[in-house]
C-alpha positions as CSV (number, residue, x, y, z in Angstrom):
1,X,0.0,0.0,0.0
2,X,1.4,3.1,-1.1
3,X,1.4,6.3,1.5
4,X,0.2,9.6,0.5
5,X,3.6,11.3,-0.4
6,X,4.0,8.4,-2.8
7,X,0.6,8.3,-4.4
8,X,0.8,12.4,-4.8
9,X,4.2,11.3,-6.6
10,X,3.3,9.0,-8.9
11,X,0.5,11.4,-10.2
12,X,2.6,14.8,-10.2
13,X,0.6,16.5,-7.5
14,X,2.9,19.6,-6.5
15,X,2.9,21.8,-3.3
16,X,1.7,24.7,-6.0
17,X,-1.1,22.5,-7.2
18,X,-2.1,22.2,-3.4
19,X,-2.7,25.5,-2.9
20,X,-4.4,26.3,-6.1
21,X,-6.8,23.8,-4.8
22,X,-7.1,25.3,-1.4
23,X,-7.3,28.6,-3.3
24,X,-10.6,27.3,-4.8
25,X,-12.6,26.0,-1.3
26,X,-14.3,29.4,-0.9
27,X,-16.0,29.3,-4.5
28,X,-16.7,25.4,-3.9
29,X,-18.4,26.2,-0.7
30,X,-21.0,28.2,-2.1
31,X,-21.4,25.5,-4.4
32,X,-21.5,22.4,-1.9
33,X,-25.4,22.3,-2.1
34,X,-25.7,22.5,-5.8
35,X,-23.2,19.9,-6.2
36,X,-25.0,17.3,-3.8
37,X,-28.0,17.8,-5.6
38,X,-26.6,17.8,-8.9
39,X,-24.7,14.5,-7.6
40,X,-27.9,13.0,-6.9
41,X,-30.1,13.8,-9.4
42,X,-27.5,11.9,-11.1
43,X,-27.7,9.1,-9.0
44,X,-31.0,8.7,-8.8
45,X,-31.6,8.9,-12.1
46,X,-30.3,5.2,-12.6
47,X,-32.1,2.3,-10.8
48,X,-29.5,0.1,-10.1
49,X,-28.3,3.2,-7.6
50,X,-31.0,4.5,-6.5
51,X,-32.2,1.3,-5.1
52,X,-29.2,2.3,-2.3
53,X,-31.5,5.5,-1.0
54,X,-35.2,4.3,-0.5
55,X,-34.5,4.9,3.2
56,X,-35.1,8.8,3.1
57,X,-33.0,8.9,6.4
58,X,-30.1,7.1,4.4
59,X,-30.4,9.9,1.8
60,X,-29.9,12.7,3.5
61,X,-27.1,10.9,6.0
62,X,-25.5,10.0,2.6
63,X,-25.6,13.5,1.0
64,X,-24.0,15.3,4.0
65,X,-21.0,12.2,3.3
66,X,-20.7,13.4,-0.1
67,X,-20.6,17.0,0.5
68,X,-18.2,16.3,2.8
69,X,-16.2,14.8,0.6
70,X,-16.3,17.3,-1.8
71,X,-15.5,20.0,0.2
72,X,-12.8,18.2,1.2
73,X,-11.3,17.8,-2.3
74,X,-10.5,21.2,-1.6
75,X,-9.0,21.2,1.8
76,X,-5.3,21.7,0.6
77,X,-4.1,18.5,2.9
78,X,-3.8,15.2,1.2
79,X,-2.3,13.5,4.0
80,X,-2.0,9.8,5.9
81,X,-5.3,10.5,7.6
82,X,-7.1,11.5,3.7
83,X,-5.9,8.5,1.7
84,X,-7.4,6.0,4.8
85,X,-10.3,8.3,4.6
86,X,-10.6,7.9,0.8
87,X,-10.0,3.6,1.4
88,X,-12.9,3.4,4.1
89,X,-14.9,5.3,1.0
90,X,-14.1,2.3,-0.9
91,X,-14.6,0.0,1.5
92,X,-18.1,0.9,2.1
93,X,-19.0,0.8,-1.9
94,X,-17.5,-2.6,-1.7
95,X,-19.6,-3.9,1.2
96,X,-23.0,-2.5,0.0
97,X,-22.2,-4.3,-3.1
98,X,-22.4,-1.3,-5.2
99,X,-21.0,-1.9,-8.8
100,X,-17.7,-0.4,-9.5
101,X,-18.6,1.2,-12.6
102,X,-20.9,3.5,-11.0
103,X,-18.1,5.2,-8.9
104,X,-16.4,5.6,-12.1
105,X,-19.3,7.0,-13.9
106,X,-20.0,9.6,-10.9
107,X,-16.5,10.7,-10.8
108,X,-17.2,11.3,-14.5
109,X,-19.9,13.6,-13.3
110,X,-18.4,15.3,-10.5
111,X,-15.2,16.2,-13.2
112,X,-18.0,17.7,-15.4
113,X,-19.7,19.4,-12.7
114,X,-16.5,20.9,-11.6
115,X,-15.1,21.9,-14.6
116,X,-18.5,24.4,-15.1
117,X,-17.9,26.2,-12.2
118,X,-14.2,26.5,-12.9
119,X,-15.6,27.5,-16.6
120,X,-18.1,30.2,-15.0
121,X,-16.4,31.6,-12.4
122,X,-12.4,31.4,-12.7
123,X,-10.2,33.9,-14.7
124,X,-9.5,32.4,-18.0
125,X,-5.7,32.8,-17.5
126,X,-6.0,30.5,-14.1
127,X,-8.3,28.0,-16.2
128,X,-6.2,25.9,-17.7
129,X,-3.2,25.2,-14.5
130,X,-6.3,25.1,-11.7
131,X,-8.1,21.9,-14.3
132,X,-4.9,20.2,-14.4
133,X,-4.7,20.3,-10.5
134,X,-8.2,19.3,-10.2
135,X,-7.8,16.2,-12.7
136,X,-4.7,14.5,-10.8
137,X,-6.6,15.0,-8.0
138,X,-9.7,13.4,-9.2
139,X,-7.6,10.6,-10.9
140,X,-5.9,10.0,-7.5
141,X,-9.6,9.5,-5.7
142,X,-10.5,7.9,-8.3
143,X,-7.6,5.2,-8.1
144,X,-7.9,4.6,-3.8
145,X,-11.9,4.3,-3.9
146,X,-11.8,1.9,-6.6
147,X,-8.7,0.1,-5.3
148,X,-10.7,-1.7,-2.2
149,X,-12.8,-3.2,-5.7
150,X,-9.7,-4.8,-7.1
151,X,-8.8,-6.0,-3.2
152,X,-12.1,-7.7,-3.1
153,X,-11.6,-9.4,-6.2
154,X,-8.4,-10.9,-4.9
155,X,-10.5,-12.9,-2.2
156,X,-12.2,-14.7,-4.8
157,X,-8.7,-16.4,-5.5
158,X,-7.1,-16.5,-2.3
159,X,-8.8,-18.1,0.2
160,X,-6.4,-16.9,3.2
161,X,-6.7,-13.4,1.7
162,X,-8.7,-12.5,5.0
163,X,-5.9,-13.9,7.4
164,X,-3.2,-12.5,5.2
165,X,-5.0,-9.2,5.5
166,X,-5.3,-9.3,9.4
167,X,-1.5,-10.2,9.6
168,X,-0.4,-7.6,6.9
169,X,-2.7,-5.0,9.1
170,X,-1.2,-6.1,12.6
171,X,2.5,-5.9,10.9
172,X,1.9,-2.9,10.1
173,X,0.7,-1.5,13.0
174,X,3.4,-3.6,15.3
175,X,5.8,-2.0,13.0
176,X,4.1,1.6,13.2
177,X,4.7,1.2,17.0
178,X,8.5,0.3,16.7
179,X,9.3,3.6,14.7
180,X,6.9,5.5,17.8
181,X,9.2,3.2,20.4
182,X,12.5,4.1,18.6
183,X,11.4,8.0,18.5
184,X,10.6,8.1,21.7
185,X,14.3,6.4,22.8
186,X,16.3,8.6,20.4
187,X,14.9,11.5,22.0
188,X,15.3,9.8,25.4
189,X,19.7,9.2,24.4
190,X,19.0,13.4,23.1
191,X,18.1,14.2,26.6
192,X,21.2,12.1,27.8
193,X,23.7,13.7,25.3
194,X,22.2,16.9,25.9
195,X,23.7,16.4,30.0
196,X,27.0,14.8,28.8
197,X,27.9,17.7,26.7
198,X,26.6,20.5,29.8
199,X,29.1,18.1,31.8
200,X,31.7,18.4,29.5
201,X,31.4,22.4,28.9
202,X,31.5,22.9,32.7
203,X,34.6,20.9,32.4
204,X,36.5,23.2,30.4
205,X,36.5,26.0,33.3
206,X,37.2,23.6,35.6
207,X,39.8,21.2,34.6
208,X,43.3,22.4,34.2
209,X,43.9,20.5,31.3
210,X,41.7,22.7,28.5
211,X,42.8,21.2,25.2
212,X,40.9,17.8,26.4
213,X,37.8,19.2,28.1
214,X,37.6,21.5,24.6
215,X,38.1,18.7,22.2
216,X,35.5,16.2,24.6
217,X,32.4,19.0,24.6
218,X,33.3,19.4,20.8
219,X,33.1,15.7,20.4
220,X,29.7,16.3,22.6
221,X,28.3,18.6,20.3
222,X,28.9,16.4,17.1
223,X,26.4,13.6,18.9
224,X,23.8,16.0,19.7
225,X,24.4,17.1,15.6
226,X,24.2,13.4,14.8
227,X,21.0,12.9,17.5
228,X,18.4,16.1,15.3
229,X,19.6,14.1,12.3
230,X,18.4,10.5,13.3
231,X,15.3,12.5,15.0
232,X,14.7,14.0,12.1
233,X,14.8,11.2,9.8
234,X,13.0,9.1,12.1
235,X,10.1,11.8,12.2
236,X,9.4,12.2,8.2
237,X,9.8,8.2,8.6
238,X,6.8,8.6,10.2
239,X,5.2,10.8,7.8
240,X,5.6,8.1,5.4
241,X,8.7,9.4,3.8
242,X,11.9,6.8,2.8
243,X,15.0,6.5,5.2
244,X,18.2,7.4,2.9
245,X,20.8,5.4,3.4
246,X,23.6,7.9,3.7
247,X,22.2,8.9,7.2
248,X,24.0,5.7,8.9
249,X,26.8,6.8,6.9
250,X,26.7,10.0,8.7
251,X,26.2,8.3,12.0
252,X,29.1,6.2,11.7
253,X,31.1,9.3,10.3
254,X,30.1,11.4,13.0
255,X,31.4,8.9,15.5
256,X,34.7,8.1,13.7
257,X,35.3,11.9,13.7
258,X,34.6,12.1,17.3
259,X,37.1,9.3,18.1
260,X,39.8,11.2,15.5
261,X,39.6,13.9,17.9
262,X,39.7,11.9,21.0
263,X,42.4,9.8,19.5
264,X,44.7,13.5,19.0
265,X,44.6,13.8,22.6
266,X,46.2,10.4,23.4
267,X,49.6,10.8,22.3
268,X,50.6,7.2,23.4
269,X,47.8,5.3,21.6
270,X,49.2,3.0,18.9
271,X,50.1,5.1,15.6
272,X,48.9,2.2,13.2
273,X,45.0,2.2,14.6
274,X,45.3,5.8,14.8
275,X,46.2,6.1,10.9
276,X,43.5,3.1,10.4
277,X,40.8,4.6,11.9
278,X,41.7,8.2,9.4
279,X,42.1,5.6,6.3
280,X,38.3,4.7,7.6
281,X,36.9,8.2,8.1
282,X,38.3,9.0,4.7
283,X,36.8,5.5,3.2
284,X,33.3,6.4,4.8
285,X,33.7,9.8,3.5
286,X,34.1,8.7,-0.2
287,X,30.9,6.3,-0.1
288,X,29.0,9.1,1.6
289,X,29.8,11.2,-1.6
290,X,28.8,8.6,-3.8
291,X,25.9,7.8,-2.0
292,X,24.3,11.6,-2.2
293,X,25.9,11.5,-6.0
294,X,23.1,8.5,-6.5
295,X,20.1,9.8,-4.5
296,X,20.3,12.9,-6.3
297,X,21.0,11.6,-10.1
């Protein structure tokens, strides 16, 4: 299952594209009620959905769901918490045993609908950029809501398709609470390198020796560097984003330079593992380049 950063990804919807679409909730709002009635005459119209709405208290629950929805096509925030939004859609079209063609059809009809008011109401210079954004958006609803239709076809040929769901579901959510576990140490070891390098800087006005107690709160200061990144990281992990390799590289940099500086200190320390641990730095160095060289290219 792909996550929301992803998804906007794969169908080329931009941070400018966002805000056009945000820029467009005022004129949609005073078009929320036309468009649920214009959605439903549609709906109606057929009898193979209007079958769904004979309950009238079921029609007018279901009409505030899909001016919801609507409105929030134009919230700006296409998030974690949209996209499971958007599945549970699905899910409910699957259950209800509603034909997947229809939700194509109506998506059809909301474009059209859309597209009027965009027609009637928008300068025509914004026209053309503002429909762009509003088709990869509608594309992108389009492809989650029907998505739970090609999941249920999968249980007609997998008959543990239900456990393996359950399982994928609980990995997910055991694995979910790992990253939350890990966050919540790394900023635990923050806290903790946070006092060792206070200890160290009170060190340098109060040990006599000054080049050491300089050098160990520097070496301080490079793990508490080392600790935003892996926070950092860890938190757009989270978000849903990828964890680039090159930030162990760091990690392992970061530490190796720490020990360089230590290791200056200690005159007596063998001058073979001092040169092998520089050779190293400068090895891990290189493949960090080349790393960033391949992320970026």
């Amino acid at each position: 299952m792909l996550s929301a950063n992803r998804n906007k990804e794969h169908y080329q919807l931009t941070k400018e594209d966002e805000l056009l679409l945000k820029g467009l909730q005022p004129l949609m709002k005073e078009h929320r009620d036309g468009f649920s009635d214009d959605f439903y005459e549609y709906v109606m119209s057929y009898e193979e959905t209007a079958d769904f709405f004979q309950n009238q208290e079921t029609y007018k629950r279901h009409k505030m769901a899909i001016s919801g929805w609507f409105m929030r096509l134009f919230s700006g925030t296409y998030d974690e918490a949209y996209f499971r939004y958007l599945r549970q859609v699905g899910k409910i079209h699957v259950n209800i045993s509603l034909d997947g063609h229809y939700v194509n059809s109506a998506m059809a009809r909301v474009r059209q609908f859309i597209t009027e008011i965009i027609q009637s109401y928008v300068p025509e210079e914004e026209r053309e950029q503002i429909t762009i954004a509003i088709g990869k958006l509608l594309d992108m609803n389009l492809d989650i809501l029907t998505s739970s239709y090609r999941q249920a076809e999968l249980q007609k040929y997998f008959v543990s398709y239900r456990l393996e769901s359950t399982l994928i579901n609980l990995m997910e959510r055991f694995t979910h609470g790992l990253n939350l576990v890990l966050a919540i140490a790394l900023a635990a070891v923050s806290i903790a390198v946070v006092g060792l390098f206070v200890h160290d800087f009170i060190g340098v006005f109060k040990n006599p020796n000054i080049e050491s107690t300089v050098v160990a709160a520097l070496g301080s200061l490079l793990i508490i560097w080392m600790m935003i990144e892996l926070l950092g990281t860890e938190i757009a992990h989270l978000k849903g984003k990828k964890i680039p390799i090159k930030i162990f590289i760091g990690v392992v940099i970061v530490a190796f330079i720490r020990k360089v500086l230590i290791g200056t200190l200690k005159h007596g320390d063998d001058i073979i593992q001092y040169a092998s641990v520089v050779i190293t730095l400068l090895v891990l160095g290189v493949l960090y380049w080349l790393v960033t060289k391949a992320d970026s290219g």
